[in-house]
C-alpha positions in Angstrom: -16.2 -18.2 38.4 -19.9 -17.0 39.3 -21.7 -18.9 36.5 -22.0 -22.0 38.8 -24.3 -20.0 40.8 -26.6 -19.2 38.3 -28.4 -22.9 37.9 -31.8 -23.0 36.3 -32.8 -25.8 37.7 -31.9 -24.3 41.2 -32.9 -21.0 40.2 -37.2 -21.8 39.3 -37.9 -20.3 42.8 -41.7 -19.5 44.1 -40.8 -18.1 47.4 -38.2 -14.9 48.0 -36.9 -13.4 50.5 -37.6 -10.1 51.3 -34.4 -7.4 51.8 -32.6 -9.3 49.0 -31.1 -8.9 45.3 -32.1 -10.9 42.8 -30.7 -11.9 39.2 -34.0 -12.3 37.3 -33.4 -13.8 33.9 -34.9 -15.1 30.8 -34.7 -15.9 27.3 -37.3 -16.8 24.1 -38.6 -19.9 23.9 -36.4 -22.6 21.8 -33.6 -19.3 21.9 -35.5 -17.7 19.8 -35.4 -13.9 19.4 -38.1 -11.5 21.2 -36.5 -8.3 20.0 -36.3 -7.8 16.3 -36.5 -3.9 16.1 -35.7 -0.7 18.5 -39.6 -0.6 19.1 -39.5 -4.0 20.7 -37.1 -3.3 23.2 -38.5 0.3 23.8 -41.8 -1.5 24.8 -40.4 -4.0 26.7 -38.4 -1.1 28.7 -41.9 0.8 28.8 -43.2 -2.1 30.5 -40.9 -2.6 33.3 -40.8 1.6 34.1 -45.0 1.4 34.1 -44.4 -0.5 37.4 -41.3 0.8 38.9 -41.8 4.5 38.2 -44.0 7.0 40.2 -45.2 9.8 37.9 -46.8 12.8 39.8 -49.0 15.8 37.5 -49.4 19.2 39.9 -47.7 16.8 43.0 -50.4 13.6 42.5 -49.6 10.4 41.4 -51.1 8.9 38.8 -51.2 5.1 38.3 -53.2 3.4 35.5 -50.8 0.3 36.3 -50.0 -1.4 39.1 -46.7 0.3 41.1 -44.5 -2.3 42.7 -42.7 0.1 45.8 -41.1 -3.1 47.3 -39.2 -3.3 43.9 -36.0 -1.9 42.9 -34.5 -2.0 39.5 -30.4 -2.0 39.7 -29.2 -3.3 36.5 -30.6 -4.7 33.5 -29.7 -5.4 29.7 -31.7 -6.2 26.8 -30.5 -8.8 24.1 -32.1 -9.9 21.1 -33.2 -13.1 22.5 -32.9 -13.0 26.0 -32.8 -10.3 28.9 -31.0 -9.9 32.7 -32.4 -8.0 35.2 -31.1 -6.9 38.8 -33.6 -6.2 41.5 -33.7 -5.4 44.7 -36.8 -6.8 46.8 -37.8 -5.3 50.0 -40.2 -6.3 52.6 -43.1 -7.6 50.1 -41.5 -10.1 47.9 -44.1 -11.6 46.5 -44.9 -8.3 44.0 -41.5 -9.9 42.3 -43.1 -12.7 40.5 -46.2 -10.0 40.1 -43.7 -7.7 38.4 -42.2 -10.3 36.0 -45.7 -12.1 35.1 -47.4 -8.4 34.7 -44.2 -7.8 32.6 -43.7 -10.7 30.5 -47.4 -11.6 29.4 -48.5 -8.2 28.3 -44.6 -8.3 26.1 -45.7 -11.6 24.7 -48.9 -10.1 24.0 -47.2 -7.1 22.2 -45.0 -9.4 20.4 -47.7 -11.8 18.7 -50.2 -9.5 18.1 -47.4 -7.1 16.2 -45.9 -10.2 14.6 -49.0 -12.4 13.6 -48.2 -15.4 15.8 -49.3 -17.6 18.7 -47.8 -19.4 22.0 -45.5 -18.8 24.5 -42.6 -16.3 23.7 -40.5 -17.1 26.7 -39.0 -20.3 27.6 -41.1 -21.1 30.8 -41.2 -18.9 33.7 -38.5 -16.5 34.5 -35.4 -17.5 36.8 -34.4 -15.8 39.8 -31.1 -16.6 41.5 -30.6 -14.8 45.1 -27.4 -13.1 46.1 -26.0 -13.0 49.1 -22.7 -11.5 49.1 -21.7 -8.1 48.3 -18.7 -8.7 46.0 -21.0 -11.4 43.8 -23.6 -8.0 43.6 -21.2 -5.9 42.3 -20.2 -9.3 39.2 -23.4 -10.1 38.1 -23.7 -6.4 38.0 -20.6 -6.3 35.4 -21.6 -9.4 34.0 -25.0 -7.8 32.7 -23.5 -5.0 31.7 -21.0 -6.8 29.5 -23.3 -9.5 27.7 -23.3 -6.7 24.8 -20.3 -7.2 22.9 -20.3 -3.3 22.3 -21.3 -3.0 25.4 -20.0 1.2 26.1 -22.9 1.9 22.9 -25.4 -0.4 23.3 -28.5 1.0 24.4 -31.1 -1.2 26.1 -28.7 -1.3 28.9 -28.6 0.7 32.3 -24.8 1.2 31.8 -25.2 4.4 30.9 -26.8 5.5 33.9 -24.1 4.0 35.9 -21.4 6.4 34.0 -23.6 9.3 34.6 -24.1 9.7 30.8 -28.3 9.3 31.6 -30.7 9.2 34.6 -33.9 8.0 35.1 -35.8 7.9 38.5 -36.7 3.9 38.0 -33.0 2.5 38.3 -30.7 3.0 41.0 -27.4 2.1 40.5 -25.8 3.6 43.8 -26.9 0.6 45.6 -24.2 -1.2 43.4 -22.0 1.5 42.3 -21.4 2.7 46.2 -19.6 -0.2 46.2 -17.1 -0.1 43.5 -13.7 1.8 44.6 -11.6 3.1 41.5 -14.6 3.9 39.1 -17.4 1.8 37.6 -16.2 1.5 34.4 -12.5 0.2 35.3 -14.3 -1.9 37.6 -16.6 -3.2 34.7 -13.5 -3.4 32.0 -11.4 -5.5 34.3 -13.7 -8.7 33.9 -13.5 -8.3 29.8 -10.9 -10.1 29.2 -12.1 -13.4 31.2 -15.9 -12.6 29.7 -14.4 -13.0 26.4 -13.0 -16.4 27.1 -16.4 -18.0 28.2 -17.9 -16.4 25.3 -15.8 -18.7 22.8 -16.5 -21.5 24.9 -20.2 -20.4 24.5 -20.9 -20.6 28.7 -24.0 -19.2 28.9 -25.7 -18.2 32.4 -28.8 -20.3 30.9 -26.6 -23.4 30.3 -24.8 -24.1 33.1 
């Protein structure tokens, strides 16, 4: 079971490695929810391609945000009050915690603003959990794409783009899905079963 290798308390890291994966998680402070319509999560998406994405007009980029190269976005799902992101870091790690401050702060800005409130929105700073091992890659791949319960329609997930039913230029799921023999989907479906189980025993990757 991979959950044991998901410990916050292990997983409030400064300092990354460069050339690595990272599952980059968080959720709303006191569990509460930080999506509460489609607009929500579409901004929060809109935030995280901003920095990712390239956008050229007659073959020149144009950047009115900060573009993290060293960043790669594999995986990621939205829930309503928490969120899982897989990223690759390349040789300038530091942009990662860049990335998720630039990210999270001008959400929570979004968020009280639109819903008249004040105070953190997230519960502390994000967690990051390093892996090292290909066949762990290819779980925690599965396991974000399967914290929906209907996971094949939900759509604040990059699932989709891993069954070829969307593309984007932002995610890239081949660095995962090059690894999967017999089809992404089967590969994905095989772990229901056993996700189910922790489910009812409400394991959570923030609980352990």
């Amino acid at each position: 079971m991979f959950l044991s290798r998901t410990m916050p308390s292990r997983n409030s890291i400064k300092d990354y490695v460069p050339s690595s994966y990272y599952h980059v998680y968080n959720r709303g402070v006191e569990k509460r929810l930080i999506f509460l319509d489609e607009d929500d999560y579409a901004v929060f998406m809109a935030y995280l391609r901003r920095h990712l994405d390239a956008p050229e007009s007659d073959g020149i980029k144009i950047r009115r945000h900060a573009h993290y190269d060293s960043l790669e976005m594999v995986a990621y799902c939205l829930m309503p009050n928490h969120f899982h992101l897989l990223l690759y870091v390349g040789d300038e790690p530091r942009q990662l915690a860049s990335f998720m401050q630039s990210v999270c702060t001008a959400y929570s800005m979004y968020f009280n603003k639109k819903y008249n409130r004040v105070g953190h929105l997230f519960q502390g700073r994000f967690k990051a959990s390093r892996i090292i091992k290909d066949d762990y890659l290819q779980h925690i791949s599965r396991y974000i794409h399967l914290n929906p319960v209907d996971y094949l329609e939900w759509p604040w997930s990059s699932l989709p783009i891993y069954l070829n039913k969307e593309s984007t230029n932002w995610v890239h799921p081949d660095r995962v899905r090059s690894m999967v023999t017999g089809g992404y989907l089967s590969f994905v479906e095989e772990y229901v079963d056993q996700k189910r189980i922790l489910d009812l025993q409400k394991i959570e990757v923030f609980d352990i």
